[in-house]
N, C-alpha and C positions, 0 to 999 in steps of 0.2 A: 504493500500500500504506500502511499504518498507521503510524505514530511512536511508538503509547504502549507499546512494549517498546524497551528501552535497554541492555539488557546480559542476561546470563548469571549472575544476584546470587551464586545457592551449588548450589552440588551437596551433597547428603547421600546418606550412607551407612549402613547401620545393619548392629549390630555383635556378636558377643555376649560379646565382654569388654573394655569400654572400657580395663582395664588395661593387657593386652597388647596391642592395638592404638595406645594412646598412648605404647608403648614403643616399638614400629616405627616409628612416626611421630617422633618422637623421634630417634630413630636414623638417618632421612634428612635429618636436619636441623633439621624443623620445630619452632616455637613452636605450643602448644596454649595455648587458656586455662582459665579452668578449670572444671568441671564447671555447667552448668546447667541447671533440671529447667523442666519445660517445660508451659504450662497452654493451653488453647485450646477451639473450639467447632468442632464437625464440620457444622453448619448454620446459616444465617443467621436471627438470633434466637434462639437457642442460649446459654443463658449458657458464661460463661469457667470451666472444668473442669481441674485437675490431670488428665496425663496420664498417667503412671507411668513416664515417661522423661526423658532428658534429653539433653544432649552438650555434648561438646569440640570444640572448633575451631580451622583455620587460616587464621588472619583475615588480609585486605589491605585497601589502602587502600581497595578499590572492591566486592570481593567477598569470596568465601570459601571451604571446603571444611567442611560440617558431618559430626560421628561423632556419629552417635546408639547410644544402648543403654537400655535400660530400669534403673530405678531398682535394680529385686528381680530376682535372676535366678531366685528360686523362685516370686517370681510377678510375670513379665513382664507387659509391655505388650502388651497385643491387637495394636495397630499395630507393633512392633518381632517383633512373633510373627510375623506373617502375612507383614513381608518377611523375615525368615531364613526363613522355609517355602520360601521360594523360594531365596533362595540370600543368601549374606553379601557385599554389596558396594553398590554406586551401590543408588539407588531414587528418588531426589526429583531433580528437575529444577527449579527456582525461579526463574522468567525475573523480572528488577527493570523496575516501572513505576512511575511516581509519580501514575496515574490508574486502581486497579482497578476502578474500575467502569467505564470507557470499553473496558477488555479485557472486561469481562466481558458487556455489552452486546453489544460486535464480535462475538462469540464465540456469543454464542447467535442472531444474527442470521445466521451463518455455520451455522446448524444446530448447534452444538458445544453439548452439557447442561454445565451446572458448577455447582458447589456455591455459587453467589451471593459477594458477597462477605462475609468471613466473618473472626471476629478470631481474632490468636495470640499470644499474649504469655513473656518469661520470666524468670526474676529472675538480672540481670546481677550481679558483684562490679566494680565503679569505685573508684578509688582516692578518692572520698566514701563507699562503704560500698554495702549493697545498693540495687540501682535495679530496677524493670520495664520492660522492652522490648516498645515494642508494635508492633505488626504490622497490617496489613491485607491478607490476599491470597483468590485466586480460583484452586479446581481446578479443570484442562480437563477432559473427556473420562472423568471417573472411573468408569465403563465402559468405556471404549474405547481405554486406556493400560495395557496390559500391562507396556509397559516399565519403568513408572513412577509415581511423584505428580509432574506436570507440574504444575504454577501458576508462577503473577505474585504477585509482594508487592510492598507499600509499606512501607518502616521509616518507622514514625510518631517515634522515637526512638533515630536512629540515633549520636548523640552515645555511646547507651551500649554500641554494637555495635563499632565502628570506633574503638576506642581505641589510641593511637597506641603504646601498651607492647607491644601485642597483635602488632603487625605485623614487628616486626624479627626477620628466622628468620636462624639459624647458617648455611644450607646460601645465604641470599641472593635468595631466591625473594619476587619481588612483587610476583605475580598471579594469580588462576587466569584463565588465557587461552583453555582450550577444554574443551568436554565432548564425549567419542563416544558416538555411539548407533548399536549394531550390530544390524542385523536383516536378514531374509530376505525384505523386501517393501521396496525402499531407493525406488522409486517410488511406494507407497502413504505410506511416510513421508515422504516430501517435500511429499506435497501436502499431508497432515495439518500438517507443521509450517509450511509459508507460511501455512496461516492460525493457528495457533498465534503464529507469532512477527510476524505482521505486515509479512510481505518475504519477498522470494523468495533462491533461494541461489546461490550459484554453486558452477558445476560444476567440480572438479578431479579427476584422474587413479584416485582411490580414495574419494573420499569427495564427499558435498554438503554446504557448509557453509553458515548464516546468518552472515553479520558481523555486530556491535553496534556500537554508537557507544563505548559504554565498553568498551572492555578486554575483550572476549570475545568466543567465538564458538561454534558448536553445530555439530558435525559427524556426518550420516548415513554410515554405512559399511556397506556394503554385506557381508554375512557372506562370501564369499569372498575380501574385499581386507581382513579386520580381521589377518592374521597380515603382510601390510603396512606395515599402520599399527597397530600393536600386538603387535610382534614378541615370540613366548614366551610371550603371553598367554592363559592357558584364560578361555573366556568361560564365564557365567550362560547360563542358559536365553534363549535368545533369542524378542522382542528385548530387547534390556536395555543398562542405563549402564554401557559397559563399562572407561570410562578418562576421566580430567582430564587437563590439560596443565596444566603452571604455568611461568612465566618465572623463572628464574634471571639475575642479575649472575655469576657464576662457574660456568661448566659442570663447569669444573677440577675446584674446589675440590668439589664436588658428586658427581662422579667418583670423587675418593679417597673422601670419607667415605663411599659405597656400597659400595666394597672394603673399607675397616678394619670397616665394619659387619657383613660376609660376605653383603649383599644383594646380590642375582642380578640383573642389569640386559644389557639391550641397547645397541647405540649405532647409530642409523640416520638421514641424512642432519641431521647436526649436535645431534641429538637422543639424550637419555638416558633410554630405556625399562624401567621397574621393573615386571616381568610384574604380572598381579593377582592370583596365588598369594605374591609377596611383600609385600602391601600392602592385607591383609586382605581382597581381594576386588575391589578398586577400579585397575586401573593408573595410574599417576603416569607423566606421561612430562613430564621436564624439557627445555628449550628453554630457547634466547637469547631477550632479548629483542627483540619487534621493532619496527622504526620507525614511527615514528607515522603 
C-alpha cells in the first residue's frame, strides 16, 4: 500500500453561527483562534477567489478541528449553504500529505475522479501581524462522497497555522486523535477508503479503522454499532462525519467542567462522550491519551 497519507490533518464543520458555537466550544474547554476568511480555487488553473467564509479553530500541535460559517449570514456562502442543507455538523475530511500530487495520481489510476491538485489559501493573524497561509490539496471522489469533502493537503506554510499560543486548551486536550464515519454500507466504505487513505484497516469489534503514523486515525462504523461508539448521539443523514475524538491530559478535570457547563455527556469505556446535539452537530468524544 501507499505512504503518501500521514495523518488525519482536520476535520471541519460548518456552522450557522460561528458565535454560539465558539461559545460551546469555549465552554468545553477549548482555545479557538481567531476568525479567518478564506480565498481559494474550485479547479486546477482557476485563479485564487474570496470565498465568502471563513473559520475558527482548534489547533494542535499536528492537527486540528476546523468551524466554518460564512462571512454574511444574509448572504451566505454557496459552499456553507449546500452543507447546512444537509445538516449542521462534520463535512470535510482533510487526510495531511506532503506529496499531492503522488495522491492525486494514485487516485485516478485507482479509477477515483478528483479535482487535480488545486490551491487554498487564508489570511492568518501571527503575532508579526497579518500572514497568508497556503495550501495545496486534492478532492476525492466529488461525486461519489456523500458523506463529505474528502481530500489531502499540503500546508505550504505551516509556521503560520501551528502556532504555539494557538494550542494550549483549558480542558488539556492535545490532539484530535480520530474521526467516525457512520454509514449503512461499512463494506462498501472500507474499500472506498483503502484506496482513499492508502492502507488497509483493521478490524475491531464496532468499527474499521485506518491508523496514521501521526497522531490519528479514521474510523468506519457501521450505523447499527454508532449508538456504541457514540452513545446519545443523533446522527446527520447518513453517511456522514458523525464525531472526532481528541486526547485529553485530564479526563477529571474535563468531566467537571462538562457539569459546571450543564453539557450532556456520556462516559463509556474510559471515555467522555458529548452527544452531537451538544456540540453543534459534531460529537466530541474525549479520551486519554494513548501510548505511543
Amino acid at each position: 500500500m501507499s505512504a503518501d497519507i500521514h495523518s488525519v490533518n482536520h476535520v471541519g464543520m460548518a456552522v450557522r453561527d460561528m458565535a454560539k458555537t465558539a461559545a460551546r466550544f469555549e465552554a468545553m474547554g477549548f482555545l479557538l483562534t481567531p476568525y479567518s476568511t478564506h480565498s481559494g480555487a474550485w479547479k486546477a488553473g482557476d485563479p485564487v477567489a474570496k470565498l465568502a467564509y471563513g473559520n475558527r479553530c482548534v489547533m494542535f500541535r499536528n492537527n486540528y478541528l476546523e468551524i466554518l460559517a460564512s462571512e454574511d449570514a444574509a448572504a451566505p456562502s454557496p459552499r456553507i449553504a449546500g452543507f447546512l442543507a444537509r445538516h449542521q455538523g462534520g463535512h470535510i475530511i482533510c487526510l495531511g500529505t506532503e506529496d499531492p500530487g503522488a495522491v492525486d495520481a494514485r487516485l485516478q489510476a485507482g479509477g477515483v475522479r478528483t479535482s487535480g491538485v488545486i490551491p487554498l489559501q487564508r489570511d492568518i493573524d501571527t503575532p508579526d501581524g497579518m500572514r497568508t497561509a497556503k495550501f495545496e490539496r486534492v478532492q476525492f471522489a466529488p461525486d461519489a462522497s456523500p458523506e463529505g469533502y474528502i481530500q489531502a493537503a499540503r500546508h505550504l506554510t505551516p509556521e503560520y497555522i501551528y502556532q504555539p499560543r494557538h494550542i494550549a486548551h483549558p480542558n488539556q486536550t492535545v490532539s484530535l486523535s480520530e474521526v467516525f464515519l457512520v454509514t449503512d454500507d461499512p463494506r462498501g466504505f472500507e474499500a472506498k477508503y483503502t484506496l482513499f487513505c492508502g492502507r488497509r484497516p483493521e478490524q475491531g469489534a464496532a468499527r474499521r479503522t485506518f491508523f496514521f503514523p501521526l497522531v490519528s486515525r479514521l474510523s468506519i462504523v457501521a450505523a447499527r454499532d454508532a449508538p456504541s461508539v457514540l452513545p446519545g448521539s443523533l446522527l446527520p443523514p447518513l453517511p456522514c462525519v458523525a464525531g472526532v475524538a481528541m486526547q485529553s491530559r485530564d479526563l477529571a478535570g474535563v468531566r467537571s467542567r462538562l457539569r459546571n457547563a450543564g453539557i450532556a455527556f456520556s462516559e463509556i469505556d474510559a471515555k467522555l462522550v458529548v452527544p452531537a446535539q451538544e456540540a453543534m452537530g459534531i460529537a466530541i468524544v474525549f479520551e486519554p491519551i494513548r501510548a505511543a
